[in-house]
C-alpha positions in Angstrom: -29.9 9.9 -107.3 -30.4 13.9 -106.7 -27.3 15.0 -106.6 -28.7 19.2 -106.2 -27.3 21.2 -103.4 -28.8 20.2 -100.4 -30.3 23.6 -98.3 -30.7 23.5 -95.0 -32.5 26.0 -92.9 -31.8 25.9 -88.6 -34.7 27.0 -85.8 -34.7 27.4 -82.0 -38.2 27.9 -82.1 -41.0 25.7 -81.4 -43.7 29.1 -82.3 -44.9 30.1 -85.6 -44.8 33.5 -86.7 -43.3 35.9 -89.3 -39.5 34.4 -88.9 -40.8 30.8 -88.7 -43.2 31.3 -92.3 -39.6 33.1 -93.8 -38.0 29.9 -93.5 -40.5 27.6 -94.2 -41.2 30.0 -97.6 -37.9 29.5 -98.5 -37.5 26.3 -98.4 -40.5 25.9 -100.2 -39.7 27.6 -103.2 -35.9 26.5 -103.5 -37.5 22.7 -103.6 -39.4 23.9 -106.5 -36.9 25.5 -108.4 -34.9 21.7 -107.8 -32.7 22.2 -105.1 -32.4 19.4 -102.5 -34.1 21.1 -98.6 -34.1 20.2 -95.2 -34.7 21.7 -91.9 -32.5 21.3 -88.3 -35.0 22.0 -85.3 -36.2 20.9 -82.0 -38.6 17.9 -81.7 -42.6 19.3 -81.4 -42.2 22.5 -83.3 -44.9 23.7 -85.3 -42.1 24.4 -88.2 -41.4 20.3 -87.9 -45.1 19.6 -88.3 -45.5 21.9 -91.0 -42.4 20.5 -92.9 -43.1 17.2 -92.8 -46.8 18.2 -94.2 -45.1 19.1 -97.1 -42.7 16.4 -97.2 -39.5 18.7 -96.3 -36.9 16.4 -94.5 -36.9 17.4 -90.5 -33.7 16.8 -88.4 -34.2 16.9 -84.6 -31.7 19.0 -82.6 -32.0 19.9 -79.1 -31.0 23.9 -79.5 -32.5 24.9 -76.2 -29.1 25.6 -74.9 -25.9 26.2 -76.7 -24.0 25.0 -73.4 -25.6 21.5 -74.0 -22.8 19.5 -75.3 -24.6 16.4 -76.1 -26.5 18.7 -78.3 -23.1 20.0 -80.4 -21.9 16.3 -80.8 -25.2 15.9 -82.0 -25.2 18.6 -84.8 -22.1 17.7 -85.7 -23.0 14.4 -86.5 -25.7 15.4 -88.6 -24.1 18.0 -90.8 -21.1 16.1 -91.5 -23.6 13.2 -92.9 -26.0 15.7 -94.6 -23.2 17.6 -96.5 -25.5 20.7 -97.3 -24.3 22.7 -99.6 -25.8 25.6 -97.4 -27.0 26.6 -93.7 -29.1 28.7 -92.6 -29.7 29.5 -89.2 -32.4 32.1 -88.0 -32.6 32.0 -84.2 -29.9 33.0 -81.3 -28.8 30.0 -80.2 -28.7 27.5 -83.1 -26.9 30.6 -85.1 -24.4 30.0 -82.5 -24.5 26.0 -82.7 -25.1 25.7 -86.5 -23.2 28.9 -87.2 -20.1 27.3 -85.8 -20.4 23.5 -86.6 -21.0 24.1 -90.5 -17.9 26.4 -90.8 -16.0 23.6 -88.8 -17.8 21.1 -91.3 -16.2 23.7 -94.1 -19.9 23.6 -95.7 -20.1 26.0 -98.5 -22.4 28.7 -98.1 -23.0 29.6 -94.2 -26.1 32.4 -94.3 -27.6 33.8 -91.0 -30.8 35.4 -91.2 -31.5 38.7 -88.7 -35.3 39.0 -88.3 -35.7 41.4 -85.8 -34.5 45.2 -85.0 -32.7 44.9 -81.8 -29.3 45.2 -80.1 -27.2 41.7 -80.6 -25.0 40.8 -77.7 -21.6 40.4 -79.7 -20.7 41.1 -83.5 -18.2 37.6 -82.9 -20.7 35.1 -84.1 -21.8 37.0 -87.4 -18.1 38.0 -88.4 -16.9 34.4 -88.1 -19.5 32.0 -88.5 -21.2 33.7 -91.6 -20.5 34.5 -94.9 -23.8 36.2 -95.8 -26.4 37.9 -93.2 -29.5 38.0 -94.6 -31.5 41.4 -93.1 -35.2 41.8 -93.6 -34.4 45.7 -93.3 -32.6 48.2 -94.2 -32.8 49.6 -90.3 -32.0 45.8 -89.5 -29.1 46.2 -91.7 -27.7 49.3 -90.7 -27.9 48.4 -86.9 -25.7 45.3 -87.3 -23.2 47.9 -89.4 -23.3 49.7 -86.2 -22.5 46.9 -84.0 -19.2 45.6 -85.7 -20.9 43.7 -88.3 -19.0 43.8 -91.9 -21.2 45.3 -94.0 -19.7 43.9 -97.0 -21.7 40.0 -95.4 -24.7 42.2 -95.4 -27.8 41.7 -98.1 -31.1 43.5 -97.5 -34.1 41.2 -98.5 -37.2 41.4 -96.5 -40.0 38.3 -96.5 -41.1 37.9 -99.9 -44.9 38.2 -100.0 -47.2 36.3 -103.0 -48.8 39.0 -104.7 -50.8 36.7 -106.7 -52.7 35.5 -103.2 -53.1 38.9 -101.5 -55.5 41.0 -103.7 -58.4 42.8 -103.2 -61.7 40.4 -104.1 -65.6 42.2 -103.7 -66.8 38.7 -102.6 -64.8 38.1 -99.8 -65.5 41.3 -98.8 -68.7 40.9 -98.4 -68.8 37.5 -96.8 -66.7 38.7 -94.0 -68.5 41.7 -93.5 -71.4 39.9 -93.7 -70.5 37.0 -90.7 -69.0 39.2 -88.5 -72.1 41.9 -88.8 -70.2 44.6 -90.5 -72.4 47.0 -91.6 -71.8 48.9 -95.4 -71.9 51.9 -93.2 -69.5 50.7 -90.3 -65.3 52.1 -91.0 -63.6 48.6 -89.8 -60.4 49.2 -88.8 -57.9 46.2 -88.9 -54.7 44.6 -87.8 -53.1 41.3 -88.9 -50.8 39.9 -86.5 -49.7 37.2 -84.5 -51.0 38.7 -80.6 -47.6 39.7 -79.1 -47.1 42.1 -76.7 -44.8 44.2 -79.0 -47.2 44.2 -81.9 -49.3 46.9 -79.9 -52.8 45.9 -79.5 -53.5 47.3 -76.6 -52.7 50.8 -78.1 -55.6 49.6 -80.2 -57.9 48.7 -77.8 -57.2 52.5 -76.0 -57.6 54.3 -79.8 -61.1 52.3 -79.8 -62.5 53.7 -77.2 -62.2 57.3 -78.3 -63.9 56.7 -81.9 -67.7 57.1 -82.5 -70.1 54.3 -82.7 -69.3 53.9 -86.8 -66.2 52.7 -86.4 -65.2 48.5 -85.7 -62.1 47.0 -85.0 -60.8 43.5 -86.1 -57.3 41.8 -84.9 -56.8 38.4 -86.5 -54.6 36.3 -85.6 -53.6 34.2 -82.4 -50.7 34.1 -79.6 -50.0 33.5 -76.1 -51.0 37.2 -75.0 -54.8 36.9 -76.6 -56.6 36.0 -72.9 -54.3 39.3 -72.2 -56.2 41.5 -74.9 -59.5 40.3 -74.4 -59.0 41.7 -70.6 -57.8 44.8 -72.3 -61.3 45.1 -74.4 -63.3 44.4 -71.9 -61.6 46.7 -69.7 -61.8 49.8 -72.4 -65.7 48.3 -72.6 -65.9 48.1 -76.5 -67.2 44.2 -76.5 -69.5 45.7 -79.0 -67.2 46.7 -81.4 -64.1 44.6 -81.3 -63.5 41.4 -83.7 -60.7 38.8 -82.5 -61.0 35.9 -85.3 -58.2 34.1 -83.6 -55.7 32.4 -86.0 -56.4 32.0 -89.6 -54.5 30.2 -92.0 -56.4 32.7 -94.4 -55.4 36.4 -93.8 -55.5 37.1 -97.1 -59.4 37.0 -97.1 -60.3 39.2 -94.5 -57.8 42.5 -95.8 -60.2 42.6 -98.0 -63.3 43.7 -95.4 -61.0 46.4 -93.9 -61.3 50.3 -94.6 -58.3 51.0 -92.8 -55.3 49.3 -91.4 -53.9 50.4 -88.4 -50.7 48.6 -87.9 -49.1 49.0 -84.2 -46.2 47.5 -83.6 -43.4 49.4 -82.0 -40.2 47.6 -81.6 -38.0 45.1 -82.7 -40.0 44.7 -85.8 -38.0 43.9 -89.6 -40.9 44.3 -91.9 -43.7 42.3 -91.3 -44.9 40.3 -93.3 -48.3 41.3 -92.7 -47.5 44.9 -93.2 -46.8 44.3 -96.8 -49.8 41.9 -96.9 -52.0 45.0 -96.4 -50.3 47.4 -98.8 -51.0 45.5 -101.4 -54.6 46.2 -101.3 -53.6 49.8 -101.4 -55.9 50.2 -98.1 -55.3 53.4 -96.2 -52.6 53.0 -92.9 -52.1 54.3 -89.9 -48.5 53.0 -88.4 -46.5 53.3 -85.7 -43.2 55.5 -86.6 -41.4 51.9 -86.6 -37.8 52.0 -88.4 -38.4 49.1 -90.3 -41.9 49.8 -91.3 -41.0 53.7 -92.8 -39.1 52.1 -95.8 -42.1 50.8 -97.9 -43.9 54.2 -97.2 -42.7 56.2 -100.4 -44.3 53.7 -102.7 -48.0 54.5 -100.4 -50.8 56.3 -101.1 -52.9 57.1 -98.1 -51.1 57.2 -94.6 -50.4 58.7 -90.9 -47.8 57.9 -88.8 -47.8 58.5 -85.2 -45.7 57.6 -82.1 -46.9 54.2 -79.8 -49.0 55.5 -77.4 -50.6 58.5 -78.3 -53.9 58.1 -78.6 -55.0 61.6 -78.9 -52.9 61.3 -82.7 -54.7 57.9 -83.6 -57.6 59.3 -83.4 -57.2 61.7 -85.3 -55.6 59.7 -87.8 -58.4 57.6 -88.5 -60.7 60.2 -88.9 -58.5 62.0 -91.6 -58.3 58.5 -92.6 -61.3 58.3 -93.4 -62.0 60.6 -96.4 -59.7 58.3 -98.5 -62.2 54.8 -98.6 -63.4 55.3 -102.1 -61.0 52.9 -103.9 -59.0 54.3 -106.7 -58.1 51.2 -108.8 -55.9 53.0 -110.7 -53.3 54.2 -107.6 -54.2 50.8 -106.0 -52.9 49.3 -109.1 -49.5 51.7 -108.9 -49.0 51.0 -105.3 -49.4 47.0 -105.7 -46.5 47.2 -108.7 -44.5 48.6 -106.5 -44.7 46.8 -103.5 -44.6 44.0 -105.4 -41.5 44.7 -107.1 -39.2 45.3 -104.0 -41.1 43.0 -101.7 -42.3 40.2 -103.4 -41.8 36.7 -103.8 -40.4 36.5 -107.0 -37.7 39.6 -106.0 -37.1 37.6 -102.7 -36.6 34.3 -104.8 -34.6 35.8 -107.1 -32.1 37.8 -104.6 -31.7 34.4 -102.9 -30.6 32.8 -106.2 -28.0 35.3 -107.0 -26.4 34.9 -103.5 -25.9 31.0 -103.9 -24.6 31.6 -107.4 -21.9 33.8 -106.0 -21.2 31.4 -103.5 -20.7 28.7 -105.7 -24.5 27.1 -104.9 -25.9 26.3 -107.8 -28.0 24.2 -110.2 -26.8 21.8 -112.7 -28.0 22.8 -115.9 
């Protein structure tokens, strides 16, 4: 019998995006390295369907409310039978559910991890229930400092990214270029992104419509606001030049047709995953003055950073933009090392690692 530590990672949400693909990642690549992994979340989430695919063990708990007390009995139930040597809980209410039940189950290592860049309602939960918060930011991280948080619970580790499956590829390039009728002459201008209403497309859309004929635009990805977006478009009237390629389970592959990413988000943002996607092809940016998303910025070549809204300064971005397409393989190569190196999987792998050790989580050897 595996006798491993058993990790455990705890969801409210039925969605997938950036925080949903964090845990999934991580459970992932602690079942490689041996570890025993399961996941607490509620019935018909796409994290559930996604686990099973990859034969992770899924535990149904109904966190829609934390005032539901068939729900706690519930949870208790299950962690006291699981034993897990760690939880991990990501969302607001089953932090609050799993948070508590696993320090009353006295389970070893309790870990919270704070995705997003935004006020929490009470410091109580993270003092109490937690002994490490995982941030994905510094600006994450010093906000909770800010808010009562000990800092001393606090470890910086953003989404790890695999460098080895975002790189820049000639082919790809030109097969995307070629099906969506992007011409060698055309500056395409893209954003990867699940289609949220604070990830800023619209600001997009209103940028479009002040650049000359030369220059496309491409969004991929999916979401509940993408009917909103396409009424934006076709309201700014550039059907012409707009690309929405919906979801892909590929991103990776169209990066590589872009001459310029223009990344738009403007609140509540950690680092996205798909902003440190793109710097590894060493493409030039244009970002929004995010907090999160100025910390990888020393270790770029080619950028502008502008407020949300002002269009007047996008558009001027992308044309100074512009003069830096000719790829220099050599700074590309610089850049990619170094985003790499703080931000990548490996680092994120690693940092994880080191926490359980210290925690007393570890693997037989």
């Amino acid at each position: 019998m595996n006798r491993a530590p058993l990790i455990v990672h705890t969801d409210w949400s039925r969605a997938w995006g950036g925080q949903e693909i964090r845990s999934l990642t991580e459970l992932r690549e602690m079942k490689k390295l041996g570890f025993r992994v399961g996941m607490i979340v509620r019935e018909d989430s796409e994290l559930a369907r996604r686990g099973l695919q990859e034969d992770i063990p899924v535990h149904f708990i109904d966190f829609s409310s934390k005032f539901k007390l068939s729900a706690w009995r519930d949870l208790l139930r299950l962690i006291r039978r699981l034993q897990p040597a760690v939880v991990n809980t990501h969302s607001s209410e089953d932090s609050w559910m799993a948070g508590c039940v696993a320090r009353l189950c006295r389970v070893p290592l309790v870990i919270k991890t704070r995705h997003v860049l935004a006020p929490i309602s009470s410091s109580f939960s993270y003092n109490i229930f937690f002994d490490v918060i995982f941030a994905c930011s510094e600006s994450i991280a010093a906000q909770l400092v800010k808010q009562g948080v000990k800092s001393e619970k606090i470890v910086v580790q953003s989404t790890g990214i695999d460098e080895k499956r975002f790189q820049f590829s000639s082919r790809e390039r030109a097969e995307i270029r070629s099906r969506y009728n992007i011409d060698d002459q055309d500056i395409l201008v893209g954003n990867v992104a699940f289609i949220r209403h604070y990830k800023g497309h619209e600001f997009i859309v209103r940028t479009a419509a002040t650049m000359p004929e030369k220059y496309k635009f491409m969004i991929v990805g999916g979401g509940d606001s993408l009917s909103e977006l396409e009424a934006d478009i076709a309201r700014a009237g550039v059907e012409d030049r707009f690309i929405l390629t919906g979801h892909r389970e590929d991103p990776e592959r169209f990066f590589s047709a872009m001459d310029i990413i223009f990344f738009s988000s403007y609140e509540t943002e950690g680092i996205s995953q798909s902003f440190i996607q793109g710097l590894l092809y060493g493409l030039p940016l244009l970002t929004c003055k995010t907090p999160s998303l100025m910390e990888p910025l020393e270790h770029v070549g080619a950028y502008r950073t502008i407020d949300y809204d002002d269009v007047e300064a996008a558009g001027r971005g992308l044309l100074e933009l512009s003069s830096h397409l000719v790829r220099d393989e050599a700074a590309v190569a610089r850049q990619r090392q170094a985003i790499a190196g703080k931000y990548g999987l490996k680092t994120m792998v690693e940092t994880i690692v080191r926490v359980y050790g210290e925690h007393g989580v570890h693997l037989e050897t």
